[in-house]
N, C-alpha and C positions, 0 to 999 in steps of 0.2 A: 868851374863853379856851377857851369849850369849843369853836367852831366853829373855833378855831384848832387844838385839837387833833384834831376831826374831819378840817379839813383836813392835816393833817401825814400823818396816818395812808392819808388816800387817797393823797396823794403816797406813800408808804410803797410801798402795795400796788400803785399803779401801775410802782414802778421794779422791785419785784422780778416782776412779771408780764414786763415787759421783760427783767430778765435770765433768766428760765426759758423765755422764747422763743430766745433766744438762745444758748442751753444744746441746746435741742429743735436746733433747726436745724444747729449743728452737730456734733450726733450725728447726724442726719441726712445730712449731708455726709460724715462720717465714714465711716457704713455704706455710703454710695452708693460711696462710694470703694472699700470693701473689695469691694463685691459685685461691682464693674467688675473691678476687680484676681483677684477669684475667678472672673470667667467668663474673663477675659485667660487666665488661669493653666490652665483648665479647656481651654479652645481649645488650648494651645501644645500640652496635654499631650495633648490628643487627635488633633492633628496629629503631633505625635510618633510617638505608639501608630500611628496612621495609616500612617506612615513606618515605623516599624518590623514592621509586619505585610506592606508592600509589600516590601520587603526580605527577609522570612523566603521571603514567596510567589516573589517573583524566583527565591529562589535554588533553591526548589525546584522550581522549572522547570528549572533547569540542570540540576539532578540528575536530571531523570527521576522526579520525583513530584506529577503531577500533583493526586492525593489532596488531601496538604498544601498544594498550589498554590489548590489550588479555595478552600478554607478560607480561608486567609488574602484571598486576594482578595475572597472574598464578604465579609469582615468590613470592608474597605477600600471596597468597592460599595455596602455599607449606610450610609454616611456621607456619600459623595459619586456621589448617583445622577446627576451630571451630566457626569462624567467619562468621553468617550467611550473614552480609551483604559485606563482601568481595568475597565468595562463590557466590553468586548469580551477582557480577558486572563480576566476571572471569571467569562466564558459559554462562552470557550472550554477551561480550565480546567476545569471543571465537567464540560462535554461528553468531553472527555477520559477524566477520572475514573469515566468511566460514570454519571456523579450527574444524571439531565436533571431529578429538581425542584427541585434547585439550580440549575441552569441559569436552567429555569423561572422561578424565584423574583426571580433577578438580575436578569432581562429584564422582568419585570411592574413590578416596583419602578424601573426605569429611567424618567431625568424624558425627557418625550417630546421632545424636541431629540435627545438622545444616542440615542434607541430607533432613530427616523427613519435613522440614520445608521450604524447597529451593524447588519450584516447576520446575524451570527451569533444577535443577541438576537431580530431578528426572524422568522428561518427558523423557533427553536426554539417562539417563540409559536404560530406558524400552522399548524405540525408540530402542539403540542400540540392546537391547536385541531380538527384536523384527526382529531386520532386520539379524541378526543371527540365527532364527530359534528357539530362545530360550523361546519357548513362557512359559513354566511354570514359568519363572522367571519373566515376568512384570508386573504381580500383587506384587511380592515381591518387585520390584524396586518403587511402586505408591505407598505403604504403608507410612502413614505418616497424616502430619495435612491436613486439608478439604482444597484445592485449589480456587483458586478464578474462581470465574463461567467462564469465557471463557478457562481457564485452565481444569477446570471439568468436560467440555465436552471432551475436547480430550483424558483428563485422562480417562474417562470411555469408549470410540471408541478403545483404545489402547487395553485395558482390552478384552472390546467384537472380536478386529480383533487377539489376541493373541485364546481365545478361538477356534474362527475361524479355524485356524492355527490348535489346537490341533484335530479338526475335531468334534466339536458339534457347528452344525452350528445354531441350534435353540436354543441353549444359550446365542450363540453369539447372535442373531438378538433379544432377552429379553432383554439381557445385556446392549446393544445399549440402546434399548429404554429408557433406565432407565439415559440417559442423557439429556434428557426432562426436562427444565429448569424452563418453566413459561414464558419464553422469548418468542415473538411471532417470532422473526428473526433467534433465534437459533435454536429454535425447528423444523423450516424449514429448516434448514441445516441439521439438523437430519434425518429428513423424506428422504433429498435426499439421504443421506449416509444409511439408513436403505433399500431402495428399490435398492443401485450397490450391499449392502449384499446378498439380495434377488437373484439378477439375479446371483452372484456369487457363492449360493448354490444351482442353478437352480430349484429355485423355483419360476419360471417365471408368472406363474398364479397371485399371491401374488404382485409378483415386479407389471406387468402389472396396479394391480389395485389401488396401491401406485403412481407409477410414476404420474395415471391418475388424483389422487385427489390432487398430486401437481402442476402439469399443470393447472387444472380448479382456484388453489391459484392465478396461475402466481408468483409462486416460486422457477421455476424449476431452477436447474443451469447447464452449459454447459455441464458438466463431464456426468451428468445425462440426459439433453437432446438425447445426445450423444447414450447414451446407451438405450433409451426409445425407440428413434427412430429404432436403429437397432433389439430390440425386436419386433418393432408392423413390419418392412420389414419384418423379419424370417417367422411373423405369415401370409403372405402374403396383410399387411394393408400398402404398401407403400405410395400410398395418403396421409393418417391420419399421417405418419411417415414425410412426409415432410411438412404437415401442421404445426406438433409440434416445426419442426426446423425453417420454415417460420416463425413463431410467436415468438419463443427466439431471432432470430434475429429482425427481429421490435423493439421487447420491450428491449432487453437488450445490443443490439449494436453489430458490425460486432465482431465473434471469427472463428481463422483459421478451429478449428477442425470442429465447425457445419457448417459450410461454405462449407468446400469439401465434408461433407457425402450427404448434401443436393446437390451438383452437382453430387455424385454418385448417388442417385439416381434419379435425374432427368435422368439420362443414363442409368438407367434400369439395371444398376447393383446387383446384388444378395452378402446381407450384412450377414457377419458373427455379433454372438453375442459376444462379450468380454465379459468375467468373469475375475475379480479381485481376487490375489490371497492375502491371507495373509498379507504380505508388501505391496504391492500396495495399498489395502484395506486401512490400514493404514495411507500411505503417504497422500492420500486422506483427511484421517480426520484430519490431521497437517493443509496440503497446503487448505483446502474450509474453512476452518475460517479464517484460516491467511490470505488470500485473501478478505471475507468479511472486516475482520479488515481495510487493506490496499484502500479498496473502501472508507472508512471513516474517516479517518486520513492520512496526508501528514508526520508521523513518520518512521525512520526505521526498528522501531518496529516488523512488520512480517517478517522482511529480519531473525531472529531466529528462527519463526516458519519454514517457506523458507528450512534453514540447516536443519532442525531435521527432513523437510519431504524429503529431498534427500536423505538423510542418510538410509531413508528406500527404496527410489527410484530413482536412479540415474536418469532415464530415463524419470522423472515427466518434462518434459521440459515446462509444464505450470509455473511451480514455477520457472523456472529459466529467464522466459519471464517477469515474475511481479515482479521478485527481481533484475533484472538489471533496470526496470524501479525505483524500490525506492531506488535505489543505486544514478542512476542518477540524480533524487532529492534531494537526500542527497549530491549532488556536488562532488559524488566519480565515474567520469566517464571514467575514465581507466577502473575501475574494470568493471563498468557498459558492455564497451564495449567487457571487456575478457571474460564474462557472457556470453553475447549477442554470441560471436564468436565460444562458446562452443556448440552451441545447431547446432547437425548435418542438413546434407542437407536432410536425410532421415526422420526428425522429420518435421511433419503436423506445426509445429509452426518455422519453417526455414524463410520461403518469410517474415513473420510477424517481425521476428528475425531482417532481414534486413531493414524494414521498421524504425524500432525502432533503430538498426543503424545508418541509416538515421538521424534521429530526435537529436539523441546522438552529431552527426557532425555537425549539422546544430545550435545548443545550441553554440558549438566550434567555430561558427560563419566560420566553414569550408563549407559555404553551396555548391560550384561547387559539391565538392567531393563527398555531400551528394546527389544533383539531381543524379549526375552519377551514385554512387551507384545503386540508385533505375532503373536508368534507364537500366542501364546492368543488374540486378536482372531481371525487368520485362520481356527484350528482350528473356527470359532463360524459362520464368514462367511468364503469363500472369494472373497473379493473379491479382481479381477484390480487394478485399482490399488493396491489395501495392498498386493500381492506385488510391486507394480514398485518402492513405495517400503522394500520389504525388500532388495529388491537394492540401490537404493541407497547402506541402511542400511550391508550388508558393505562396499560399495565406497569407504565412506571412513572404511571400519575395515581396509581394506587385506588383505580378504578377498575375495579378485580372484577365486578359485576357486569359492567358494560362491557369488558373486555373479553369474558368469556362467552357472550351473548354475541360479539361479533366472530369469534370463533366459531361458536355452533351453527350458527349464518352459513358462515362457508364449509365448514364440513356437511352440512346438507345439501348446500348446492353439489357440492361433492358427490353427494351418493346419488345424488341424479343423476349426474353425470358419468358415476362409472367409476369414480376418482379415487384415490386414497391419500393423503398425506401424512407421515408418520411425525411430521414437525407440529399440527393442528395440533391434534392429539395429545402429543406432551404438554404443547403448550396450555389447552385448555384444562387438562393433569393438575399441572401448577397451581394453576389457577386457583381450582375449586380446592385445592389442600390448605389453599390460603383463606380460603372461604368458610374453612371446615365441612368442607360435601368429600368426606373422605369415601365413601365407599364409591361414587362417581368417579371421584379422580384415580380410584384402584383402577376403576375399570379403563378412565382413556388411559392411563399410563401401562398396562397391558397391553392393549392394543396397539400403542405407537411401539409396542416394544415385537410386538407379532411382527406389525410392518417393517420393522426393520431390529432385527436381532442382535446387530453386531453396533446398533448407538450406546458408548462410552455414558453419554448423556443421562437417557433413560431408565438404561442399568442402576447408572447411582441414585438415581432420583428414587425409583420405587424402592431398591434394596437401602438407601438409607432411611427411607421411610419407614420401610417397616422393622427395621431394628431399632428406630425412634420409636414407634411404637410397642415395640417390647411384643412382633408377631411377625413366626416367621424370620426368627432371628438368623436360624443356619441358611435359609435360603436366601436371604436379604446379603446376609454375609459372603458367599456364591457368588452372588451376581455384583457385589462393591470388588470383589478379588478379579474379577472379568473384566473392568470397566478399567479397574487400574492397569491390567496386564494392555490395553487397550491405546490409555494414558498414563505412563508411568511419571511422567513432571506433572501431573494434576496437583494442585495442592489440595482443592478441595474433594478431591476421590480417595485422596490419601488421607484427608482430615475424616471424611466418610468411614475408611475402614479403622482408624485408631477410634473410631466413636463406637464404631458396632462393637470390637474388641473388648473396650470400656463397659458399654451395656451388658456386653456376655459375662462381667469379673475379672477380665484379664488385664487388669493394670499395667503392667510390665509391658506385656504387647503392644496396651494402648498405646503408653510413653511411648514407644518408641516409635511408632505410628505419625502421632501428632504433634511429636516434636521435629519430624521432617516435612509434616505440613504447614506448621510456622516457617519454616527456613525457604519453601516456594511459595507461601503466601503470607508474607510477615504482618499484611496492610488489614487484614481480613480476620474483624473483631471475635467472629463466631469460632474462630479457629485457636485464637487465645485465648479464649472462653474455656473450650474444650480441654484444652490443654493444662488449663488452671485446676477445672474438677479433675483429672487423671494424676497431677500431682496431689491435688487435697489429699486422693483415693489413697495415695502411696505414702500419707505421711507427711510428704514435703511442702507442708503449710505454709514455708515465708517463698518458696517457688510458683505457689500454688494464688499467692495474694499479687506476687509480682503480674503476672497473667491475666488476672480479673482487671487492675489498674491500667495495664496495656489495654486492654478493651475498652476499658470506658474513654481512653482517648480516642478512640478509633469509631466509636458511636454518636449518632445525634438525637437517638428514638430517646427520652425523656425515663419511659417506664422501663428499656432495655436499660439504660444507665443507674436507675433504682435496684434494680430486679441482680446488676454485676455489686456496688452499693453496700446490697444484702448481704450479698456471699461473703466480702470484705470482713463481717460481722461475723455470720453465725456457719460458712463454707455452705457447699449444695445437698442439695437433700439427695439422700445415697437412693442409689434404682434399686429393684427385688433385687436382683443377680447380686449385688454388690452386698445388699441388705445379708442375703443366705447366706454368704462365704462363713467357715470357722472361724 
C-alpha cells in the first residue's frame, strides 16, 4: 500500500513536471513571438523615420537649404552606410553647408563598397588627410572606381601634392602631369598647376619656361599670373613682369591680387617669390577647377569643391570671394554676406570683399546702405576696382550721370598712369548714349573697340547703334556679323543683326534673324518687341500683335508699356528703308 502510494505520488510529480515544462515553453514561444514582432515593428518604424527624414532632407534641397539637407541626410547615412546614393547626397549636402566634419564623418563611416564608388566621399577623405599631413594615406583614401573626368583631375593633383608633401618633388610634377585629359581647357589648368609645382620645388628655370608657353596660349590664370610675374621681378625682368599682369588684366578682367602686384611694381618695389606648400598646393587644384566650373554654370555646384579647398586652406580667400558670390545666386544671402564678412582686412581680396558686399545690399534693394558702404571702404582704400564697381553701382540705379563722372575719374587717373582700359570705355560708351551725348559715346565706344578689336561686346554695341540710327548702316552691319561669328548663342547679337536686316528692308532676313533670338532669349521684352515690328513689316499682323503683348508682360517702364499699348492699335511707324520699298 505504501509503495502504492509512493508510486502514485511519483506519477503525481512526474505529470505536473510535464505540465510546467510545457507552461515554460510556451511562454517562451510567446516572448519569442513578441520580441520578433517588436524588432518587426522597431524596423518598420525605423524605416519610416528613415523615409521621413529623407523626405524632409529632399525637400530641403529644393529650397535652397542645404543646412537642414546635410542633417537629415546624415541621420539617413547613419543607418544605411551602404547606400551609395544616399552617401553621396549627405557628403555633398554637408559640403555645401560649409560642415566638411560632417562631410568627414559620413565618408569615414561609409561601408567600403559604397566609399569605393562615392567620389565626393573620397575627395573629402584624402583632402582631409591631406591637410593633416597625412600624405601616405591619400592615395589610400582615392582607391576605388575611375572618377568622372573633372573629379580625375583633382584626384590625381591630390595624389601628386601628397607626394610633394612626402618630399619627391619630381614625382610629384610626373604624377601631375598624368592628369592630362585630352581636354583642351583642362589640360590648361594643368599646365598652370604644374609650373606653382615648379616654382614650389624651386625649380624656377623649368616654371619660367611653362608659365611662358602658357602666357603665349593666353591661358594663364590669376593664381599663376601672380606668381609668373613675381619670378620674371626676382630675375630682374620687371617690365616683362608687368607686361604679363597688364595683359591678364585686359583679357581676363579686373582681379584684386594682380591688380596691386602690378601697382607694386609699378613703384619699383622688390617682389619676393612664393612657394606653395603641400596643402596650399593642393587647395589650389580643388578651388582652379571649381572656379572654371563656376565661370560656366550658374549651379551651386563648386560651392563643395569651395569646402574641400578651405579645408586644405583656410586662408584661400579666393574661394571664399567666388563662393559667397554663388551663395548669392543661389538666394542664400545672409550666408552670402557672413562669407563675404569673413575674409580679413589683411587679405588682398578685402576692398573686392566689400564691393561684392555692396552688390549683396544693393540685390536687398538696401541700395543707400550699399553706396555708403563703398563709399566709406573707398574713403579708407582708394581702390581702383571698388570705384569701377561704384560706377556700376549708380549705373543700375539709373544714375547714368554720376556714373559716368565716376568713370571719367578713373580713365584719367588712367592716362596718368600710362593705362588703358577697353572695359572704361565701353562702359562710359553706354552711358552717355543713354544720356544722349551720342557723338561722345561714338567716340569712347571706338576707342574701347581700338583697345581691343576682337570684344563681341563692343562690336554690337556701336554696329547696333548705328544701324539704330539709320548711319553707317553696311558698316554697323559688318561688325553685328563679327560679334555674332564671335558669339554665335548670343540672343541679343543675333536680336542686333535681325534688327539691322529690318532697318536695311530685308524682312524676310529679319524674321528669321529674330525669330532665333526669341528662342535664346524668350524673357527679353526688346527682343519680342522687334520681332513684333518684322512681323507687322511682313503682313503677319495677329503674329505681330502676339509679340508686342509678350512684351508688355515682360516690362515694368510705364511709358515702354504705353508706347508697345500703341502698336497694339495703330502697328509701328515704318523706318525710310521700309518706307522706299515698291
Amino acid at each position: 500500500m505504501t509503495m502504492l502510494r509512493l508510486g502514485s505520488v511519483a506519477s503525481i510529480s512526474l505529470l505536473c513536471l510535464a505540465g510546467c515544462a510545457t507552461v515554460a515553453d510556451s511562454r517562451e514561444e510567446t516572448l519569442a513571438a513578441r520580441l520578433a514582432a517588436a524588432r518587426a515593428e522597431a524596423a518598420t518604424a525605423a524605416a519610416a523615420d528613415n523615409y521621413s527624414q529623407f523626405l524632409i532632407a529632399r525637400y530641403a534641397s529644393l529650397i535652397n537649404d542645404p543646412v537642414e539637407a546635410a542633417e537629415k541626410y546624415a541621420l539617413v547615412a547613419r543607418d544605411q552606410p551602404g547606400d551609395l546614393s544616399i552617401i553621396d547626397r549627405a557628403v555633398f549636402s554637408a559640403l555645401l553647408a560649409d560642415e566638411f566634419g560632417l562631410a568627414r564623418s559620413i565618408s569615414a563611416k561609409a561601408g567600403a563598397g559604397t566609399l569605393s564608388s562615392s567620389d565626393l566621399a573620397r575627395m573629402t577623405l584624402a583632402a582631409d588627410a591631406l591637410a593633416r599631413k597625412d600624405y601616405g594615406s591619400v592615395p589610400v583614401q582615392l582607391v576605388g572606381d575611375e572618377p568622372a573626368v573633372f573629379n580625375a583631375l583633382i584626384f590625381t593633383a591630390l595624389r601628386a601634392w601628397a607626394l610633394f608633401g612626402e618630399g619627391k618633388p619630381g614625382e610629384a610634377q610626373m604624377a601631375l602631369l598624368d592628369a592630362s585629359s585630352g581636354d583642351p581647357y583642362l589640360d590648361s589648368l594643368v599646365l598652370n598647376l604644374l609650373a606653382l609645382m615648379e616654382v614650389a620645388s624651386g625649380d624656377d628655370e623649368s616654371a619660367l619656361d611653362t608659365f611662358s608657353r602658357i602666357d603665349a596660349n593666353g591661358t594663364l590664370i590669376a593664381v599663376a599670373a601672380d606668381s609668373y610675374a613675381r619670378l620674371l621681378s626676382a630675375n630682374g625682368k620687371s617690365e616683362k613682369a608687368l607686361g604679363v599682369l597688364e595683359n591678364f588684366l585686359t583679357h581676363a578682367g579686373p582681379n584684386p591680387v594682380v591688380s596691386k602686384l602690378a601697382e607694386r611694381i609699378r613703384a619699383g618695389e622688390t617682389l619676393s617669390v612664393q612657394r606653395l606648400d603641400a596643402r596650399q598646393g593642393a587647395a589650389l587644384s580643388v578651388y582652379v577647377p571649381a572656379a572654371a566650373l563656376a565661370a560656366q554654370s550658374q549651379t551651386d555646384l563648386p560651392g563643395v569643391y569651395y569646402a574641400v579647398a578651405l579645408r586644405l586652406d583656410p586662408d584661400l580667400h579666393a574661394a571664399r570671394s567666388l563662393w559667397a558670390d554663388a551663395l548669392d545666386t543661389a538666394g542664400r544671402s545672409g550666408e552670402s554676406i557672413q562669407m563675404l564678412e569673413s575674409i580679413p582686412v589683411s587679405s588682398p581680396y578685402y576692398t573686392s570683399a566689400r564691393g561684392q558686399l555692396a552688390w549683396a545690399l544693393r540685390r536687398d534693394e538696401q541700395n543707400e546702405k550699399a553706396l555708403d558702404l563703398v563709399y566709406r571702404t573707398l574713403a579708407n582704400n582708394p581702390d581702383r576696382d571698388l570705384k569701377i564697381q561704384m560706377g556700376d553701382l549708380l549705373r543700375s540705379l539709373d544714375r547714368d550721370g554720376e556714373a559716368a563722372q565716376v568713370f571719367t575719374e578713373i580713365i584719367e587717373q588712367d592716362t596718368r598712369e600710362n593705362r588703358s582700359d577697353w572695359r572704361l570705355y565701353y562702359a562710359r560708351g553706354a552711358l552717355r548714349e543713354t544720356l544722349g551725348l551720342w557723338p561722345l559715346a561714338e567716340a569712347d565706344l571706338e576707342k574701347a573697340l581700338a583697345l581691343n578689336p576682337n570684344s563681341a561686346e563692343v562690336l554690337n554695341y556701336l554696329g547696333y547703334s548705328w544701324v539704330d540710327r539709320g548711319t553707317n548702316l553696311e558698316a554697323g552691319l559688318d561688325m553685328i556679323r563679327r560679334a555674332l561669328t564671335l558669339r554665335p548663342d548670343s540672343g541679343a547679337i543675333t536680336d542686333s543683326l535681325g534688327w539691322a536686316h529690318y532697318k536695311l528692308g530685308d524682312i524676310e532676313t529679319a524674321i528669321g534673324y529674330l525669330e532665333r533670338a526669341v528662342e535664346l532669349s524668350p524673357g527679353v521684352a526688346e527682343i519680342n518687341d522687334h520681332l513684333g515690328d518684322a512681323y507687322w513689316a511682313a503682313g503677319r499682323t495677329t503674329e505681330a500683335r502676339y509679340q508686342w503683348q509678350r512684351a508688355i508682360t515682360l516690362v515694368e517702364n510705364q511709358d515702354e508699356i504705353e508706347d508697345l499699348r500703341r502698336k497694339l492699335l495703330t502697328g509701328p511707324k515704318p523706318y525710310p528703308a521700309q518706307a522706299q520699298r515698291p
